[in-house]
NUDREN-434781 format. One record per residue (C-alpha): residue number from 1; x, y, z. Coordinates in nm, 4 decimals, padded with zeros to 6 digits. Layout:
# residues N
     n          X          Y          Z
   NUM          X          Y          Z
...
END
This chain:
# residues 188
     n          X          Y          Z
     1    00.0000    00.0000    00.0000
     2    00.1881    00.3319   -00.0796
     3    00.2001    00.5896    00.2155
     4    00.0522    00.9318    00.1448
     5    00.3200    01.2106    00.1251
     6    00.0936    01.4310    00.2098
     7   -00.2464    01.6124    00.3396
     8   -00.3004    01.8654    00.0887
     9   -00.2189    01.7907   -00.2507
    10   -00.0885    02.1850   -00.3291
    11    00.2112    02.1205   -00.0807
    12    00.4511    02.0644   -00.3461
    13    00.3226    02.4385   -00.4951
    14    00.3708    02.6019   -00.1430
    15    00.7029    02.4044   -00.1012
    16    00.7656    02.5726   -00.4829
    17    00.6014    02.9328   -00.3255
    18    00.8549    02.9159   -00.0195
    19    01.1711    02.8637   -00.2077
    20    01.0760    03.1068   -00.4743
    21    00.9742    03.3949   -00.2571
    22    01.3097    03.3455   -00.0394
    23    01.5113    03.3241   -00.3640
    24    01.3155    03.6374   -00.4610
    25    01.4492    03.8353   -00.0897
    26    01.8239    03.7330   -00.2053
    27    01.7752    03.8831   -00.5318
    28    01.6457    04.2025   -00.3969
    29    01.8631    04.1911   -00.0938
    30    02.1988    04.1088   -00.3384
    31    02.1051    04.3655   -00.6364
    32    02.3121    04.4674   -00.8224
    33    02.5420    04.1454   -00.7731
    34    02.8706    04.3150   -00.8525
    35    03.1594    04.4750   -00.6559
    36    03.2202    04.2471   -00.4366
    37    03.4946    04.2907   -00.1823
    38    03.5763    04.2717    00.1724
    39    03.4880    04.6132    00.3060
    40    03.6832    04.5715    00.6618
    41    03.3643    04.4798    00.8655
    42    03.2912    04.2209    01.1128
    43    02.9592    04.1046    01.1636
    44    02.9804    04.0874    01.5002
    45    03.0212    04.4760    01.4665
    46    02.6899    04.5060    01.2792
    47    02.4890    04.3668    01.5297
    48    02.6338    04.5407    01.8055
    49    02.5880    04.8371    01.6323
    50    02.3194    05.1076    01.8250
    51    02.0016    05.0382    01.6731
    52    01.9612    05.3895    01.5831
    53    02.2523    05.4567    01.3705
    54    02.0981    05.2720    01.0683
    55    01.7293    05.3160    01.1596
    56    01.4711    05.4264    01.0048
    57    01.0662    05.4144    00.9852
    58    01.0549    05.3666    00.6082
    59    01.3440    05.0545    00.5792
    60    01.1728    04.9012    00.9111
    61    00.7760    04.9165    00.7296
    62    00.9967    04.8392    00.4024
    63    01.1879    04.5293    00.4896
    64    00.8593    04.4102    00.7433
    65    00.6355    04.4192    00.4660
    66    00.8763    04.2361    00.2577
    67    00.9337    03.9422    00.4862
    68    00.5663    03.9847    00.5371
    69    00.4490    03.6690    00.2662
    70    00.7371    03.4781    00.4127
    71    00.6184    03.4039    00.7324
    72    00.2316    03.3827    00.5511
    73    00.3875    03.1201    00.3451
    74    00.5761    02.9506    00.6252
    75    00.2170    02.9369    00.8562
    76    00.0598    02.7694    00.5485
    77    00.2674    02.4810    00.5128
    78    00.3504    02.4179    00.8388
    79   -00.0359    02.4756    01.0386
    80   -00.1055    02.0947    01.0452
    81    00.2201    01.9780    01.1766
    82    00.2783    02.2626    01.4467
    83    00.1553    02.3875    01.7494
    84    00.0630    02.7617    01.7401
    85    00.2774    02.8591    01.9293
    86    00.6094    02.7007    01.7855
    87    00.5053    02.7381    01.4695
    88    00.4956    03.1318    01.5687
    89    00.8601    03.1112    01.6949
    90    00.9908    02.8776    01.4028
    91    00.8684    03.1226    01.1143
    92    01.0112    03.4258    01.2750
    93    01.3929    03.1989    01.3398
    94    01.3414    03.0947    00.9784
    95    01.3244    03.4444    00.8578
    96    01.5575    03.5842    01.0679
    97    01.8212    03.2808    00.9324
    98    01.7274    03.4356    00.6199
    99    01.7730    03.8051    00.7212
   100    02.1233    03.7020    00.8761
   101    02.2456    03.5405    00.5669
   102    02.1388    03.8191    00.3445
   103    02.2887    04.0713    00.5790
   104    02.6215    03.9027    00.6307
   105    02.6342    03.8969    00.2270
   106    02.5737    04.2244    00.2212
   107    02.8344    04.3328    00.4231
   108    03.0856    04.2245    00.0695
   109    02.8506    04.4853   -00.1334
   110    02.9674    04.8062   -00.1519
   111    02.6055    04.9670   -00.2587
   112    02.4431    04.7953    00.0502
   113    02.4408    04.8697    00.4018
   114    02.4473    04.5714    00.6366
   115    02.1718    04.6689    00.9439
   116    02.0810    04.5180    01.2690
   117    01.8114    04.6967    01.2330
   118    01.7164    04.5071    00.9420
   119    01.7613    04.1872    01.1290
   120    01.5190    04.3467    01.3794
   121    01.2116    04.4561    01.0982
   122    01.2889    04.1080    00.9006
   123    01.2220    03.8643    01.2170
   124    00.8692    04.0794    01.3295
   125    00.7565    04.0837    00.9947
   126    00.8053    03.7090    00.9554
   127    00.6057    03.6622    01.2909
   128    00.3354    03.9191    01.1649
   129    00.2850    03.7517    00.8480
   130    00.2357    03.3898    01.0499
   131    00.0525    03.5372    01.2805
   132   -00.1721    03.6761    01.0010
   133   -00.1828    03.3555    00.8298
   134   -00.2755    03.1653    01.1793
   135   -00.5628    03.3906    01.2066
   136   -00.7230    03.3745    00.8910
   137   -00.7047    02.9985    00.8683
   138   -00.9467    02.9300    01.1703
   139   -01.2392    03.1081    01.0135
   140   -01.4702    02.8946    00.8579
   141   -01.4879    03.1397    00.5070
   142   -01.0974    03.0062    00.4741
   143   -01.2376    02.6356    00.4561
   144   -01.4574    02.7629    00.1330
   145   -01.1908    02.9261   -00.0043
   146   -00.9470    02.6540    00.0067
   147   -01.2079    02.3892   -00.1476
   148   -01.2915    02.6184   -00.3934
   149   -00.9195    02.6331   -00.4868
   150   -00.9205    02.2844   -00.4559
   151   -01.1799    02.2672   -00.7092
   152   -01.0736    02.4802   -00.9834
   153   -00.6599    02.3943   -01.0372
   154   -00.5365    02.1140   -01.1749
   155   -00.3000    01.9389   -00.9979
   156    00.0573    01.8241   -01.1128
   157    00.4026    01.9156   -01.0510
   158    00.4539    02.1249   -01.3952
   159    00.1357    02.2955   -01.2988
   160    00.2475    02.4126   -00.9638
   161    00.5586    02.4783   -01.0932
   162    00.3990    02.7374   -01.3308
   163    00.1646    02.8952   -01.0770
   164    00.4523    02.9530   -00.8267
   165    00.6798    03.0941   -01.1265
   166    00.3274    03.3351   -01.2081
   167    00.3295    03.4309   -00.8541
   168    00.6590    03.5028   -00.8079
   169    00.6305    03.7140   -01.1397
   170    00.3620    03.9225   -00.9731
   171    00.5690    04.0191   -00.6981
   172    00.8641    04.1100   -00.8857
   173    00.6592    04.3502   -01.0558
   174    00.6282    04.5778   -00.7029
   175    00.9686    04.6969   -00.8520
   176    01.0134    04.6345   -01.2491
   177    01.3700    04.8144   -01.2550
   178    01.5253    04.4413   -01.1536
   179    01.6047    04.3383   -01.4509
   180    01.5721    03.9722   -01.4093
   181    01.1583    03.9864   -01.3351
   182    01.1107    04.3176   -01.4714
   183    01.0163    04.5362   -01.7458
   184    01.3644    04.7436   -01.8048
   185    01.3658    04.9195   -02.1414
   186    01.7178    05.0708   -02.1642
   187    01.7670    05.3388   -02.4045
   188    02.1240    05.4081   -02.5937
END
């Protein structure tokens, strides 16, 4: 008798969803990708730097928002596995992994500025967007919705492929100007 992988038969799109929004934040976090070089910093420097030296109100609603889906996406796969509560505290540590790594990196890019304070907006935005995503899925309208979405896509790993590449597509268009996602016309 072959064991079900799964409960929901979209997991392998939100596993698809996951990875492609997170490889999204390193694209945006890492743009423009060149000038690399060791600036003299240690990272242990940038954390222990006074929060207010690299804060402010528009980078903190900036990089929450951004980390915002993450934790939404996170919440999603994880619900039926994880209690509330832990499943709270492990989308904000997975975010904040994520935050660390793309800070450290950009600590070796000259046109980036490496911020504890981004560390800081990253992790609550992760735990706002699971908490978000916690709250909406106990309603019973959220049941409807998801057998309705049941109901109307197909199913299949090329499919989910393509709706997670569509989705992904959708956010890169919040700023066109990257040139891998975007619309960028250059003129001569």
């Amino acid at each position: 008798m072959k064991a079900r992988s799964n409960a929901s038969p979209r997991f392998l799109l939100q596993r698809y969803l996951i990875a492609g929004y997170a490889l999204f934040i390193a694209y945006v976090s890492l743009s423009p990708f060149s000038g690399w070089q060791e600036q003299g910093l240690y990272f242990i420097d940038v954390l222990a730097a006074p929060l207010a030296q690299t804060f402010t109100w528009f980078d903190f609603t900036l990089n929450a928002f951004s980390y915002f889906p993450l934790g939404i996406l996170l919440t999603y796969v994880l619900r039926n596995r994880w209690p509330d509560v832990h499943l709270l505290l492990l989308a904000m540590l997975t975010g904040l992994v994520l935050s660390v790594v793309m800070e450290y990196l950009q600590m070796y890019l000259p046109s980036r500025v490496s911020s504890n304070a981004d560390l800081l907006s990253n992790g609550i935005g992760t735990l706002a967007g699971s908490a978000f995503a916690l709250s909406i899925t106990k309603h019973a309208w959220y049941s409807r919705i998801a057998v309705l979405h049941e109901g109307w896509l197909k199913h299949g790993m090329l499919i989910d492929f393509g709706l997670a590449l569509v989705t992904l597509w959708v956010f890169a268009q919040t700023n066109p100007s990257l040139p891998m996602l975007g619309s960028v016309f250059v003129s001569e």
